[in-house]
C-alpha positions in Angstrom: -118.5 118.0 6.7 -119.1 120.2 3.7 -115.5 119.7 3.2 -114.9 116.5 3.1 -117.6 115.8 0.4 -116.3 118.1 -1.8 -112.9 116.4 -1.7 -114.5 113.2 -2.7 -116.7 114.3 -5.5 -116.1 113.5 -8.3 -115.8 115.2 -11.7 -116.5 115.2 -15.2 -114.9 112.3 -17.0 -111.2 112.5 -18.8 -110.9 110.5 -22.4 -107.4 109.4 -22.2 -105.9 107.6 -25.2 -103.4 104.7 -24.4 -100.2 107.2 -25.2 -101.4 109.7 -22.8 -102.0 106.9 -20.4 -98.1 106.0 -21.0 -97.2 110.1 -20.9 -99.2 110.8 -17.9 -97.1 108.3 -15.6 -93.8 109.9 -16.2 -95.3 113.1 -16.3 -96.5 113.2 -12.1 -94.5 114.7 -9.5 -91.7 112.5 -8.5 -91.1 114.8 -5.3 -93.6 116.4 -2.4 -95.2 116.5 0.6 -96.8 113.3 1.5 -100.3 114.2 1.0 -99.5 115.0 -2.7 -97.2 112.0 -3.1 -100.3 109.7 -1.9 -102.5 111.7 -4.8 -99.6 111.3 -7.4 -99.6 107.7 -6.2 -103.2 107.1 -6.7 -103.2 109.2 -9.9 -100.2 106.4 -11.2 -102.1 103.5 -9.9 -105.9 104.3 -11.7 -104.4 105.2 -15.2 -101.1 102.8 -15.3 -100.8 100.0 -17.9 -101.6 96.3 -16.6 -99.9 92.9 -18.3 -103.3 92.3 -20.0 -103.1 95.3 -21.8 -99.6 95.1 -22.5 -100.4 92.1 -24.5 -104.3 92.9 -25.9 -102.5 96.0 -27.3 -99.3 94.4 -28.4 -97.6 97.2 -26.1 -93.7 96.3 -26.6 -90.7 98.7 -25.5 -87.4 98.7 -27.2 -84.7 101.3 -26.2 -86.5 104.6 -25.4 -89.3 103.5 -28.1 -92.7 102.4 -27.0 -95.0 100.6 -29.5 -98.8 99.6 -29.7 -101.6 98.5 -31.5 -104.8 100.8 -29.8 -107.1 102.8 -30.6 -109.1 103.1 -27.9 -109.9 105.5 -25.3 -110.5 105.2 -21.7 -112.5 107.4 -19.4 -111.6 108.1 -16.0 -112.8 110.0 -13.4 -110.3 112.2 -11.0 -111.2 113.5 -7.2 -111.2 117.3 -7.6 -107.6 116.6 -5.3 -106.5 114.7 -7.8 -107.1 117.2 -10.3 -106.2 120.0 -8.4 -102.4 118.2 -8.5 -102.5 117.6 -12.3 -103.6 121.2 -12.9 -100.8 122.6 -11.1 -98.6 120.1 -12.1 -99.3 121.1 -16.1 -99.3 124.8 -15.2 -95.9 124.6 -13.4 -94.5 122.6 -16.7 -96.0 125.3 -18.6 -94.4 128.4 -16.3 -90.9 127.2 -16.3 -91.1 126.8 -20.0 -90.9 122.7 -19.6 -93.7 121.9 -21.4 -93.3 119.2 -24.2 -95.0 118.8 -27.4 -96.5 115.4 -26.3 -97.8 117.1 -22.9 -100.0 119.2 -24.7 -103.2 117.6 -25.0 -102.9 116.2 -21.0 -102.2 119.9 -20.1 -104.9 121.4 -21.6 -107.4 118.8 -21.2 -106.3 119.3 -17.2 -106.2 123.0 -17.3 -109.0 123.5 -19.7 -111.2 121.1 -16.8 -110.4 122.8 -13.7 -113.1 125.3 -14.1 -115.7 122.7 -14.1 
């Protein structure tokens, strides 16, 4: 099933910083067909924030305002479905013209990855 392996494979590794972690959640699809809704749900699930983190890195929201004390950067890998759905999601931000300032690292380290 050439197919099916290439929908498993996985590829090259994304750096995510904590904020892009926190920017990457609100920026999925909230709406779709149910195959992309279970990719946009696995997507949330491997990048979101536990309560161990929330207090290693002092995370702490007030109002609209988000706060924490990291540095770091995680790796993750995505299935190429998974990045299929970010690419399109980024491009489609991009196209309408919806594209924030703080989206553009994710988008172009998503775009810029789905020629690998």
């Amino acid at each position: 099933f050439p197919l099916m392996s290439k929908e498993v494979e996985k590829v090259k590794p994304v750096s995510l910083t904590l904020k892009d972690r926190l920017i990457l959640g609100h920026a999925l699809p909230t709406k779709g067909d149910a195959t992309s809704m279970i990719i946009v749900r696995d997507i949330a699930k491997k990048v979101e924030i536990n309560q161990e983190e929330i207090e290693k890195y002092k995370i702490k929201s007030v109002g609209q305002q988000t706060t924490w004390n990291c540095a770091d950067v995680f790796s993750y890998e995505f299935s190429a479905p998974e990045k299929e759905l970010l690419k399109k999601t980024f491009e489609d931000l991009s196209n309408k013209k919806e594209l924030s300032a703080e989206l553009l690292d994710l988008y172009q380290a998503f775009t810029a990855r789905a020629s690998d």
